[in-house]
C-alpha positions as a Markdown table, in Angstrom:
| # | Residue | x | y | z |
|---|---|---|---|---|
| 1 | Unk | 35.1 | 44.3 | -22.1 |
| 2 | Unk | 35.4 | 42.5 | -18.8 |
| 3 | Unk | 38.1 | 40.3 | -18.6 |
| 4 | Unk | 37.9 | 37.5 | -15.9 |
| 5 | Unk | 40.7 | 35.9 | -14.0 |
| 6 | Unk | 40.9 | 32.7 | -12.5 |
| 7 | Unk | 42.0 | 32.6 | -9.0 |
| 8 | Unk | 42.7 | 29.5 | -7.6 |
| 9 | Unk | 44.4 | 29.0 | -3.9 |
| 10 | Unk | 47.1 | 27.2 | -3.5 |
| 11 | Unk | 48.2 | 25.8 | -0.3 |
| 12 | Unk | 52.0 | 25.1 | 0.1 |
| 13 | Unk | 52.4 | 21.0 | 0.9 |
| 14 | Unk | 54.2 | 21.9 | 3.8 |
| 15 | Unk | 51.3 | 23.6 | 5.6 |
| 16 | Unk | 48.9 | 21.1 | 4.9 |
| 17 | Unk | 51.1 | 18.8 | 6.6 |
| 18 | Unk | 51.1 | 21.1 | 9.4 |
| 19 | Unk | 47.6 | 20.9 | 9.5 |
| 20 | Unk | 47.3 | 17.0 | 8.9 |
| 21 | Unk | 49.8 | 16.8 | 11.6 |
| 22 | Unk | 48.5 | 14.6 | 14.8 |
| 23 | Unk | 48.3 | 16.5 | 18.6 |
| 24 | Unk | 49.9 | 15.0 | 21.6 |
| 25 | Unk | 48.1 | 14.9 | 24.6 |
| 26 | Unk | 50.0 | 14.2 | 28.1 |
| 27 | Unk | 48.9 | 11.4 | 29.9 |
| 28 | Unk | 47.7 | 13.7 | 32.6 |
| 29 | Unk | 45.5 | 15.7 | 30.6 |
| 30 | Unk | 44.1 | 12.5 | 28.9 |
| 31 | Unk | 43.4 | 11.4 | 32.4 |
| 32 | Unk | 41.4 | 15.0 | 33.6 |
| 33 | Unk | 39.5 | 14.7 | 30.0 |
| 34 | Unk | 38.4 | 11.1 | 30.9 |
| 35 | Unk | 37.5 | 12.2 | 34.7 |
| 36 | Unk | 35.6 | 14.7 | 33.5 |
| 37 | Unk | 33.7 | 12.2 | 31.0 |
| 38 | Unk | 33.0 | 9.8 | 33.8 |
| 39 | Unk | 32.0 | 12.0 | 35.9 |
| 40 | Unk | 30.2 | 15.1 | 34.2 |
| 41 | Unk | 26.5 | 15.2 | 33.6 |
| 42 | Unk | 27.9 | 16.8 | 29.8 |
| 43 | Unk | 27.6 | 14.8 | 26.9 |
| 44 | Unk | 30.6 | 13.2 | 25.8 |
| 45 | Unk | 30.7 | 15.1 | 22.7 |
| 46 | Unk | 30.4 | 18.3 | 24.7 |
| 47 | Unk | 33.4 | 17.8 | 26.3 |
| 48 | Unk | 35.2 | 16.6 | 23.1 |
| 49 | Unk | 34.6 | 19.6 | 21.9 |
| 50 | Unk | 35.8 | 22.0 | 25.0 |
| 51 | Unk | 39.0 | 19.8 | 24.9 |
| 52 | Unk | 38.9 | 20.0 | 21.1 |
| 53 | Unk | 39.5 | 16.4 | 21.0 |
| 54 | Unk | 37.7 | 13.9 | 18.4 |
| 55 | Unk | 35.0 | 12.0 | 19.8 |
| 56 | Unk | 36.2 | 8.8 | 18.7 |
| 57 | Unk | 39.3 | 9.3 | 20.0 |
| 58 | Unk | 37.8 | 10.3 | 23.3 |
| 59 | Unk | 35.5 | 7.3 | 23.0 |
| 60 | Unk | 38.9 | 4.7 | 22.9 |
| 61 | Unk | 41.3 | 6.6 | 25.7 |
| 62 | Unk | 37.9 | 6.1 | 27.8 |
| 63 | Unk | 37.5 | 2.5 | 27.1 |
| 64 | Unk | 41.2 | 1.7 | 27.1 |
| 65 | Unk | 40.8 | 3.4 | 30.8 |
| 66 | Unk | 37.6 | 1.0 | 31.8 |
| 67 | Unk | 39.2 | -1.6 | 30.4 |
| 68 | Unk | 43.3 | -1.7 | 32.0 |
| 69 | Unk | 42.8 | 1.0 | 35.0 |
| 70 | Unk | 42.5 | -1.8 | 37.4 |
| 71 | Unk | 46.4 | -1.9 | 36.2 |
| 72 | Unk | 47.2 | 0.4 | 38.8 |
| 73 | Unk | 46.4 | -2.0 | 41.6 |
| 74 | Unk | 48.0 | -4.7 | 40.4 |
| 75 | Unk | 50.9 | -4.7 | 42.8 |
| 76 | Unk | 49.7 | -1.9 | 45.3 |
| 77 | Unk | 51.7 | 0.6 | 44.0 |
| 78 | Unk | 51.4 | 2.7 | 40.5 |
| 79 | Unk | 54.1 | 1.1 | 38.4 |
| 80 | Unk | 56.3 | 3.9 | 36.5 |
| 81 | Unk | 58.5 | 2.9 | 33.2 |
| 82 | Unk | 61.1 | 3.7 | 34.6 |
| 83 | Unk | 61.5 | 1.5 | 37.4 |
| 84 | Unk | 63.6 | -1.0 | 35.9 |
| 85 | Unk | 65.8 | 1.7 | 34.1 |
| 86 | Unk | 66.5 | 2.8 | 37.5 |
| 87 | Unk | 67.7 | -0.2 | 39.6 |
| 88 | Unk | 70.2 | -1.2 | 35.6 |
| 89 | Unk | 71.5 | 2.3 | 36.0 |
| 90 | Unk | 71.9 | 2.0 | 39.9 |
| 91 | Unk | 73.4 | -1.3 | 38.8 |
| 92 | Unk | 76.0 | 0.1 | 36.8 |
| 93 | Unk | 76.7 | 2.7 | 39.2 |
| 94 | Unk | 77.4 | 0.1 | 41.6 |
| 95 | Unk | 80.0 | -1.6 | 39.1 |
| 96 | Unk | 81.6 | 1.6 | 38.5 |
| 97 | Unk | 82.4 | 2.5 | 42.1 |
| 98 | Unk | 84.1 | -1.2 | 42.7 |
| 99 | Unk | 86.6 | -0.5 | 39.5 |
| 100 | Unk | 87.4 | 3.0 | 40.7 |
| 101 | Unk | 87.8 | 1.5 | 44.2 |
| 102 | Unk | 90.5 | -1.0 | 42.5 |
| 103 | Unk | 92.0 | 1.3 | 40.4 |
| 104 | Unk | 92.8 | 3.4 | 43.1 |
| 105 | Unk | 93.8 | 0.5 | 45.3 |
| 106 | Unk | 96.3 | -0.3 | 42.4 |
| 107 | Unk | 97.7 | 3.1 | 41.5 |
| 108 | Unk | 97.9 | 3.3 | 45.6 |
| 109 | Unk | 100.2 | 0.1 | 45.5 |
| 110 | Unk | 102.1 | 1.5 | 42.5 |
| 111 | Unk | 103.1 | 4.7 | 43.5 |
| 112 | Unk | 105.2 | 3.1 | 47.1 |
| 113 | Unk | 107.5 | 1.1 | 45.0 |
């Protein structure tokens, strides 16, 4: 008598969300994949592939890039994010050495009483 077992596998939740999980790409590798796109005599899915990207996905970050590069050129330089960060920090920086500046001009008149 043979007696047979069902096996059945079971994946714990937390790996399949593992697997489910989305990929980041850095902007500067999405920008060598689409280069490579535009430029290559490979097929599009080709290169998907070596880059183990979807095509799809490949399909919108090159027509986001057709569509907004001329972005760059906009105002003759490559704007970066954190431009405007910059000059409010460089602001407050600013602020903060004129109230040290008083403070000390203050502790200076208080001390030769």
């Amino acid at each position: 008598m043979w007696i047979c077992a069902r096996i059945e596998l079971v994946i714990n939740p937390l790996e399949q969300i593992k697997i489910m999980s989305k990929r980041k790409y850095s902007p500067k590798v999405k920008f060598q994949i689409i280069l490579e796109t535009i430029q290559s005599d490979k097929k599009q899915a080709e290169i998907a592939r070596a880059y183990d990207v979807d095509s799809k996905l490949l399909s919108r970050w090159k027509s986001d890039f057709l569509s907004s590069g001329h972005l760059i050129f906009e105002s003759g330089k490559i704007k970066t994010g954190n431009g405007k960060q910059i000059t409010d920090l460089e602001n407050i920086i600013g602020k903060q050495a004129i109230e040290i500046a008083l403070l000390k001009k203050f502790l200076g008149h208080y001390k030769s009483r």
